[in-house]
C-alpha positions as CSV (number, residue, x, y, z in Angstrom):
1,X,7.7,-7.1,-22.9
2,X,11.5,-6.5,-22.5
3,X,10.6,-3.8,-19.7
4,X,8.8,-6.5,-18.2
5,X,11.6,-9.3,-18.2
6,X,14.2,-6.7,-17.4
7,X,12.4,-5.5,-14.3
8,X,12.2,-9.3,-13.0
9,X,15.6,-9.5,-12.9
10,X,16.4,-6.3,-11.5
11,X,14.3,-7.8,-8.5
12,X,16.0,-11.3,-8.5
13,X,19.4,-10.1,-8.9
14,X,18.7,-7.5,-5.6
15,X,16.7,-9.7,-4.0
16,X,19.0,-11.1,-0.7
17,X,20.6,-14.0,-1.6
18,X,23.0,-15.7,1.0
19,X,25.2,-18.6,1.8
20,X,23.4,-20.1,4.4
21,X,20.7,-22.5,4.0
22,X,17.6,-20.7,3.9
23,X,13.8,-22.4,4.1
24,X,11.8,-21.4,1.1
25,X,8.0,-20.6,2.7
26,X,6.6,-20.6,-0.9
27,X,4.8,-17.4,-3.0
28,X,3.0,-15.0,-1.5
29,X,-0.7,-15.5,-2.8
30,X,-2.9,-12.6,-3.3
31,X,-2.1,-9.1,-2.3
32,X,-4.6,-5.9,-1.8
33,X,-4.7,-3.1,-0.2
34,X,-6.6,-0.4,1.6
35,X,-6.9,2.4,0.2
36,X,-7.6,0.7,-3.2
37,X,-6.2,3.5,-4.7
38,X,-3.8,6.0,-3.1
39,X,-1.3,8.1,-3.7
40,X,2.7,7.7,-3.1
41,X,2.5,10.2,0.1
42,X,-0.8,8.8,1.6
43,X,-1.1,6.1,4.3
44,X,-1.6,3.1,2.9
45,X,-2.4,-0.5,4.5
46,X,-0.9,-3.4,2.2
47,X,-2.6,-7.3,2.7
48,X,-0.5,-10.3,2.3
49,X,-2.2,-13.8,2.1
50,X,0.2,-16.2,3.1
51,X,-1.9,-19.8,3.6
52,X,-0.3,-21.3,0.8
53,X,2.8,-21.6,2.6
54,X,4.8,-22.7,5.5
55,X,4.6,-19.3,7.5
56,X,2.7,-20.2,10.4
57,X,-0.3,-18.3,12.2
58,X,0.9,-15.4,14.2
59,X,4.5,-16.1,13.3
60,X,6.4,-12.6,13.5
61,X,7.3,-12.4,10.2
62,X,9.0,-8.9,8.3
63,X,9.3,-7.0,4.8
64,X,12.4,-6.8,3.5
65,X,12.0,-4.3,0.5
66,X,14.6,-3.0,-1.9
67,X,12.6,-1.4,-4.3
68,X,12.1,1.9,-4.8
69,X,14.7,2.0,-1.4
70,X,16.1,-0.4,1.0
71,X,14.7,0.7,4.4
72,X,16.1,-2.0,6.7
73,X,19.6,-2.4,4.4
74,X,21.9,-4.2,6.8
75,X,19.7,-5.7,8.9
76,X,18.6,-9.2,7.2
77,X,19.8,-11.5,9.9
78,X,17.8,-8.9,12.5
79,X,14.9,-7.5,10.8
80,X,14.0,-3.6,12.6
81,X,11.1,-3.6,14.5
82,X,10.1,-0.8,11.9
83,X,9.5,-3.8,9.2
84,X,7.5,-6.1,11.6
85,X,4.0,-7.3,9.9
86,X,0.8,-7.0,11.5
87,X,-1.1,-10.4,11.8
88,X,-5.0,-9.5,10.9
89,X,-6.5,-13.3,11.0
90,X,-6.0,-16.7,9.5
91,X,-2.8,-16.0,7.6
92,X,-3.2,-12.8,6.3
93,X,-1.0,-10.3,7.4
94,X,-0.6,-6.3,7.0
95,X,1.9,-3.9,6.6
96,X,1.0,0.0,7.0
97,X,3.6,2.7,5.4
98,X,3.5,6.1,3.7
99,X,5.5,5.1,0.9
100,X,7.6,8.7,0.6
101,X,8.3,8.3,4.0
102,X,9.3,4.7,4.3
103,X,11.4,5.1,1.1
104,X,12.8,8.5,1.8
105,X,11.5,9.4,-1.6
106,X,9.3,11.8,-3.6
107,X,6.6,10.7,-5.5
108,X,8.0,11.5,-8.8
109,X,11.3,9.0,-7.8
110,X,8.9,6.4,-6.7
111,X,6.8,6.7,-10.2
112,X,10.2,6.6,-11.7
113,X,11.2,3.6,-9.7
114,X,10.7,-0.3,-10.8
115,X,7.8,-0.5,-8.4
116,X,7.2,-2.0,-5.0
117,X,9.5,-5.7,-4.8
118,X,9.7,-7.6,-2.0
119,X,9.9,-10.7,0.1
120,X,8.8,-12.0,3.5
121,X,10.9,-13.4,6.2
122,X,11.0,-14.3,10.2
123,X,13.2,-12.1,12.0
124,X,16.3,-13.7,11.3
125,X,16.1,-14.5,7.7
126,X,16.3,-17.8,8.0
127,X,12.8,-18.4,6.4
128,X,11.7,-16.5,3.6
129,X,8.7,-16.1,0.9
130,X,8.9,-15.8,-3.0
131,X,10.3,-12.7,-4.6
132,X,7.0,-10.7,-4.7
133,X,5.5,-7.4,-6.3
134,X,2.5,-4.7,-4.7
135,X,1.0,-3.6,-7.8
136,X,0.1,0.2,-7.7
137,X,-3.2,1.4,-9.7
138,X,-2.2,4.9,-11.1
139,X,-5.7,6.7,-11.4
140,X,-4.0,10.4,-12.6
141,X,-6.2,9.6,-15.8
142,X,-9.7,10.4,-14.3
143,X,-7.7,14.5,-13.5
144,X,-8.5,14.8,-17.5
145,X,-10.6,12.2,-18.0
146,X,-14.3,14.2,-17.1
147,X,-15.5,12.1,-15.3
148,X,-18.0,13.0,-12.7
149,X,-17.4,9.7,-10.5
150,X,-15.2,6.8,-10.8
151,X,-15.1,4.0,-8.3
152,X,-11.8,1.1,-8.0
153,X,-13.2,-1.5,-8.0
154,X,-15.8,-0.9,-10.4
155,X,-17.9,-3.7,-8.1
156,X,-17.1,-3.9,-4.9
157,X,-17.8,-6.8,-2.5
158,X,-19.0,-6.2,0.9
159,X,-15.9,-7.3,2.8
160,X,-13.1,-5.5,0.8
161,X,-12.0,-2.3,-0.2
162,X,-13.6,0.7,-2.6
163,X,-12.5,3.8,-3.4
164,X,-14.3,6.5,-4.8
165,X,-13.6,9.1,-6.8
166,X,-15.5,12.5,-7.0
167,X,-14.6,15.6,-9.5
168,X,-16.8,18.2,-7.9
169,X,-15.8,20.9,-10.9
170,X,-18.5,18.8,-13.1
171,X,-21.2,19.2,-10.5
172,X,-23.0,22.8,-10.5
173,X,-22.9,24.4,-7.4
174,X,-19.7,23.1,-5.7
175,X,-17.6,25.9,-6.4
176,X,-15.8,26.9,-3.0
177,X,-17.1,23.6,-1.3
178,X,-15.1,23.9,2.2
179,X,-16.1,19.9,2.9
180,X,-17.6,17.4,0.8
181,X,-19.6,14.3,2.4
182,X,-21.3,11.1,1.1
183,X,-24.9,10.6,2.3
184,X,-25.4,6.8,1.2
185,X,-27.1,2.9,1.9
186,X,-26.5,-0.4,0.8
187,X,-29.4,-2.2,-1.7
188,X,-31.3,0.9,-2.3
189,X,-30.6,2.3,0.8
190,X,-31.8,-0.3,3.5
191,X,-29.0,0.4,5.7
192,X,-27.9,4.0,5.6
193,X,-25.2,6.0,6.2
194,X,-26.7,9.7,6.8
195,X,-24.5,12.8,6.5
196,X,-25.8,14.1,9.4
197,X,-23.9,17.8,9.6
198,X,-24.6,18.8,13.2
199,X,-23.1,15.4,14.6
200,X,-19.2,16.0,14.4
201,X,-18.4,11.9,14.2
202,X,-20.4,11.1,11.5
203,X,-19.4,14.9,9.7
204,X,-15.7,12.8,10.0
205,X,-17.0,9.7,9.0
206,X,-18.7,11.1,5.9
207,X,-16.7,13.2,4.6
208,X,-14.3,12.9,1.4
209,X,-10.5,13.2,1.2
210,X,-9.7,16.5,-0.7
211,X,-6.7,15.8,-3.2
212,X,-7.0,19.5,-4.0
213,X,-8.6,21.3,-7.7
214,X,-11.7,20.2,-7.1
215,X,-10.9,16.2,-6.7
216,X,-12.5,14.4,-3.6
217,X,-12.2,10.4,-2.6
218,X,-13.9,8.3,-0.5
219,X,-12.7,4.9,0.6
220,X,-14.7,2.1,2.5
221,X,-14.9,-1.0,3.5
222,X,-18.7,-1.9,3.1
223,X,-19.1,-4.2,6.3
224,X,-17.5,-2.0,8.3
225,X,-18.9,1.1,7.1
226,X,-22.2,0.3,7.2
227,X,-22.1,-1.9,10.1
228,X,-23.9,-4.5,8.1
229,X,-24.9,-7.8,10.0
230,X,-23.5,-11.2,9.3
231,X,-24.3,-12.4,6.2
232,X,-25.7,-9.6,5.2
233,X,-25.8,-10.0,0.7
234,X,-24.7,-6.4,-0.6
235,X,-26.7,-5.9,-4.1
236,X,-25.4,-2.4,-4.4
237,X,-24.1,0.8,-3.1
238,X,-26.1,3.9,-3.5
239,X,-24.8,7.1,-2.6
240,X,-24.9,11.1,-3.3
241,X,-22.2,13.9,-2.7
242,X,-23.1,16.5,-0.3
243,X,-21.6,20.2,-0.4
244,X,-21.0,21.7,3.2
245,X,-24.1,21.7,5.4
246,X,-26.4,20.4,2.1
247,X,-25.4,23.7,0.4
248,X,-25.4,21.2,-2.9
249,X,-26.2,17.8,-4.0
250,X,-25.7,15.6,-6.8
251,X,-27.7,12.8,-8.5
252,X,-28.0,9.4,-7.0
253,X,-25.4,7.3,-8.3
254,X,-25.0,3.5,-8.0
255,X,-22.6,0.8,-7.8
256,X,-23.2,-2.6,-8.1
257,X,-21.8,-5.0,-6.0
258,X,-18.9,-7.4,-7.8
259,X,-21.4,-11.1,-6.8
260,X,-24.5,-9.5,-8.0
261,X,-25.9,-9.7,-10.9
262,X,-28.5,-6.4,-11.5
263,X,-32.1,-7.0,-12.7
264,X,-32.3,-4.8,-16.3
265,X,-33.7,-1.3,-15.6
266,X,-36.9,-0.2,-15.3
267,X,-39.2,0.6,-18.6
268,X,-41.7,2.9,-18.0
269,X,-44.4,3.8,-20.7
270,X,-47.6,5.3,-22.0
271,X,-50.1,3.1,-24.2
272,X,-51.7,3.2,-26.6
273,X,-49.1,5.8,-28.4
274,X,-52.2,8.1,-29.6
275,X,-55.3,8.9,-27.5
276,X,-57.9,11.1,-27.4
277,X,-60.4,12.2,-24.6
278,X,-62.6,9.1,-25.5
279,X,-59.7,6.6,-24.7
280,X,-58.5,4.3,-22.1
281,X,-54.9,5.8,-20.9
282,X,-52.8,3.0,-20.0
283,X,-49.5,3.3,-18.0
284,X,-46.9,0.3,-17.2
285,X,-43.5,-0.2,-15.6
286,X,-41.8,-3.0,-15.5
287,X,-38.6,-4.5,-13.3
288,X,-39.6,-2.1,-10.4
289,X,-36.5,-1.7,-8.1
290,X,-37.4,-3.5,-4.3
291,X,-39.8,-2.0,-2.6
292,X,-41.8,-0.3,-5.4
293,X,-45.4,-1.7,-6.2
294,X,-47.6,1.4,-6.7
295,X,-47.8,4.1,-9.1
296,X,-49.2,7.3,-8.2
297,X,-50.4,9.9,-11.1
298,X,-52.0,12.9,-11.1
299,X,-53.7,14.2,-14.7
300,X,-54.3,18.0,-14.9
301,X,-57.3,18.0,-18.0
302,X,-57.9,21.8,-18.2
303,X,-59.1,22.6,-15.2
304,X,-60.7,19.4,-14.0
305,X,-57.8,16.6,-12.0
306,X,-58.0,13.4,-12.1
307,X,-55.6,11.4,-9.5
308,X,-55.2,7.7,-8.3
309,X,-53.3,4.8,-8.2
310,X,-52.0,1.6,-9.3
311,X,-50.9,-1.0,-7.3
312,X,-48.2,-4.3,-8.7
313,X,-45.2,-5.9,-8.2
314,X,-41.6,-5.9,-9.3
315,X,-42.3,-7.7,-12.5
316,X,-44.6,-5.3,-13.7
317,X,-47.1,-2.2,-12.5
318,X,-50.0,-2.1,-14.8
319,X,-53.4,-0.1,-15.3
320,X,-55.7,2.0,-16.8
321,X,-57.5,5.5,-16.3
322,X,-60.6,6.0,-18.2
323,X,-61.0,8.9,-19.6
324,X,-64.3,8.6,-21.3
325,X,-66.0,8.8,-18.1
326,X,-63.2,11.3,-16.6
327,X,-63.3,14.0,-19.1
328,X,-66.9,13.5,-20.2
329,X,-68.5,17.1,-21.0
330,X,-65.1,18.5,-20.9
331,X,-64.8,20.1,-24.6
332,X,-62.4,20.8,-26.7
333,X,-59.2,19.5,-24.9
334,X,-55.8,19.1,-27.0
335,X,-53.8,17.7,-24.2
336,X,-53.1,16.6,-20.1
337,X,-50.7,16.8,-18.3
338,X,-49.4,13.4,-16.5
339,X,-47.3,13.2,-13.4
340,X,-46.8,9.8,-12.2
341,X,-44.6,9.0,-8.9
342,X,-43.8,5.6,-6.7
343,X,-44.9,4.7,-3.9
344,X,-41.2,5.8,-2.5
345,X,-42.5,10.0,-3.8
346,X,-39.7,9.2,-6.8
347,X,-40.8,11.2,-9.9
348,X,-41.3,8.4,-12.5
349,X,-42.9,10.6,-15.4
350,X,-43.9,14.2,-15.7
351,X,-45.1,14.6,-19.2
352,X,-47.5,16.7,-21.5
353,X,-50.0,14.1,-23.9
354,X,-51.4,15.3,-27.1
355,X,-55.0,14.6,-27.9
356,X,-56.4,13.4,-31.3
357,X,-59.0,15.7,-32.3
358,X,-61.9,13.4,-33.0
359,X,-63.7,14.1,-35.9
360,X,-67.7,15.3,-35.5
């Protein structure tokens, strides 16, 4: 706590403070940036939002920053062209910087450093915003933390920023991986984002940032990345990392979206527990993901097969094989073999059943 208050007024007492009358535009409201997570030497893209004050649209307004350096020391009555915002829309405006560059610092001095304090100002100083603060997310933990993906945010909303993070030395078969890509969709993967590796824009548009050892990110904006129409409602982001020219995959993985609220996962079962060749085999899975309503299975009884299919909804797929009639004549069987797949060719169960022995 005393770090805290300390650090405050370290940034009031070097924030400029002059004789002449200066207008007081009000705080500087919310404050993101893009990537969501970056480190000190990467380009980075910082948002202001600015509509709750006096700052007007497309005004040409400027940073003046004195923490973890002073770039434009000198120069408050004549802000450098160097510190001139970029206005995006409304009143949100932008300010893109390497922060070792901009600062003349190493990493290390910038970690060292009270952090990134601030205000914002017209050219000639004479209207300025609230002492203000970018808050850096330090994500060195997920180095140790073995993890095979992490994602800032954790839910991400279709207009702003993600990053993804990817420790290929947990996924087998990556060893020596020369690029890594992301082959992902939105909502189950309606609108898709193919790696495609023998088109060179999207091999650039796919693949990750190497931050060397084996680490990989990613960083999107979904509405942009996916070109997703106007008013599009993102449920969630599916996605899988790619080695070279498919040389290695991983799993699907999923993140879902910050304003939706996902259905519980699917249950998928056999019934009744214990069966014998004289039985009625019942299968059911419930809270199917969109777009699933049939189940496919295949039994192998000795040498006799037995395939068909069910047909439901998202709430529930539900039915029965008979086996009675199936595996009539058919002696002496102890168990089948059930494979059971969606209508999308996703393997739902591939499993060996006992059979009760009934008595004679």
């Amino acid at each position: 706590m005393k770090k805290f208050i300390y650090t405050i007024l370290f940034a009031l007492l070097m924030a400029p403070n002059f004789i002449q009358a200066q207008e007081e535009a009000g705080a500087v409201g919310s404050i993101t940036s893009f990537p969501v997570v970056y480190k000190y030497d990467e380009k980075v893209t910082w948002y202001f939002d600015l509509s709750e004050t006096t700052f007007a649209k497309n005004e040409d307004l400027y940073i003046w920053i004195w923490s973890p350096s002073e770039p434009d020391a000198g120069h408050w009555e004549n802000s450098s062209d160097f510190a001139k915002l970029t206005h995006v829309k409304d009143k949100i405006w932008s300010f893109t910087l390497t922060p070792t560059t901009y600062f003349s610092k190493t990493p290390a001095e910038i970690a060292a450093s009270a952090g990134f304090w601030f205000r914002l100002k017209n050219k000639t100083g004479s209207k300025q915003s609230g002492v203000a603060n970018v808050a850096y997310t330090d994500f060195s933990s997920f180095y140790t933390a073995n993890e095979l993906i992490r994602a800032y945010p954790t839910k991400p909303t279709i207009d702003k920023g993600v990053s993804i993070l990817f420790n290929a030395n947990l996924a087998p078969g990556f060893a020596g991986a020369t690029s890594v890509h992301m082959h992902s969709g939105l909502n189950n993967w309606d609108i898709k984002q193919e790696y495609q590796s023998w088109l060179p824009d999207i091999v650039e548009k796919t693949k990750l940032k190497d931050l060397g050892n084996g680490f990989y990110k990613m960083d999107l904006v979904p509405k942009e990345y996916y070109n997703a129409p106007e008013g599009y409602v993102m449920e969630n982001l599916v996605f899988l990392m790619v080695k070279d020219d498919w040389a290695g995959t991983i799993a699907d993985q999923v993140l879902y979206a910050g304003e939706y609220i996902p259905p519980p996962p699917p249950v998928f079962g056999f019934f009744p527990l214990q069966i014998s060749q004289k039985d009625f085999l019942g299968m059911s899975r419930k809270n199917n993901e969109p777009g699933v309503n049939k189940l496919i299975y295949t039994i192998n009884a000795g040498s006799k097969v037995i395939s068909g299919e069910f047909a439901g909804g998202t709430a529930e797929i539900k039915g029965f094989v008979n086996l009675v009639t199936e595996l009539n004549g058919i002696p002496g069987l102890t168990e089948i073999h059930v494979l059971v797949k969606d209508n999308k060719d996703k393997t739902i169960s591939d499993t060996t059943i006992p059979l009760k022995t009934l008595d004679k």
